[in-house]
Phi, psi and omega in degrees: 000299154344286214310286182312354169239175208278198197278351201268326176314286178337296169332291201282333148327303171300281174024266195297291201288335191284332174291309169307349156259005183270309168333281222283320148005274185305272154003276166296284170348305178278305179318293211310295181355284162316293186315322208253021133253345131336341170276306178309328164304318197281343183293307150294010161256004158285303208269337165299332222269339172227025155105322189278177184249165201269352175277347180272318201302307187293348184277355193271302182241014167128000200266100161319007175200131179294328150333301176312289152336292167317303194301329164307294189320284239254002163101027182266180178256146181288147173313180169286341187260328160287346170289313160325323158296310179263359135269355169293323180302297213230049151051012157287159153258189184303331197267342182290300179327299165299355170091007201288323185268111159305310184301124173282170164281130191311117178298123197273189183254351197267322220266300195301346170283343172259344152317300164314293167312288215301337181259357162255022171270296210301134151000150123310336155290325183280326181311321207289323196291323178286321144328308189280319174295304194305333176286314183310293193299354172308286171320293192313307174322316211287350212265319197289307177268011164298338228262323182266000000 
């Protein structure tokens, strides 16, 4: 099929395709990426959220090396029996920890007070844009649930 056209088409097609696998790449890449840091996020905002350092929280619940911690940080994954272990430690579950559960854990009365902070820490410019975002998620929630 290729054979009929000329060679500079040909050319620009092979291109045209090496980029678009680099793209879709990239893509897939930056998705897995995220997922496997997520677990590093929600883990130190667990481990802030009471106080601790995140080599104690794991020396806590069994992990012999500092090292280990560190490979989190850099994106390796904790074994299955230490997620396990860290979600029982701080009342989550595994898929809340891995980024697997979309739903956060419910803001606590403790979470509207840090909320409260953070918006009178916040610009009177930003404060308005935190705002103006706080309305948009409104609206959609009220749309999703006229919807149901």
């Amino acid at each position: 099929m290729l054979s009929c056209l000329p060679d500079y088409c040909i050319s620009f097609l092979l291109v045209c395709k090496a980029v678009f696998i680099s793209f879709i790449s990239f893509v897939v890449m930056h998705n897995f990426r995220q997922g496997i840091f997520m677990f590093w996020s929600r883990y130190v905002a667990l481990c802030d959220k009471i106080g601790k350092a995140p080599n104690v929280v794991a020396a806590e619940v069994g992990v012999k090396s500092s090292g280990t911690v560190t490979g989190w940080k850099n994106g390796a994954k904790p074994r299955d029996g230490i997620l396990q272990k860290l979600s029982a430690y701080f009342g989550v579950s595994v898929e809340y920890l891995t980024g697997e559960q979309k739903n956060t854990v419910p803001i606590s009365e403790d979470g509207k007070a840090e909320i409260l902070s953070i918006f009178e820490s916040l610009s009177p410019d930003r404060r308005s844009k935190l705002l103006e975002l706080a309305r948009l998620y409104l609206a959609d929630q009220r749309k999703i649930e006229e919807t149901k």
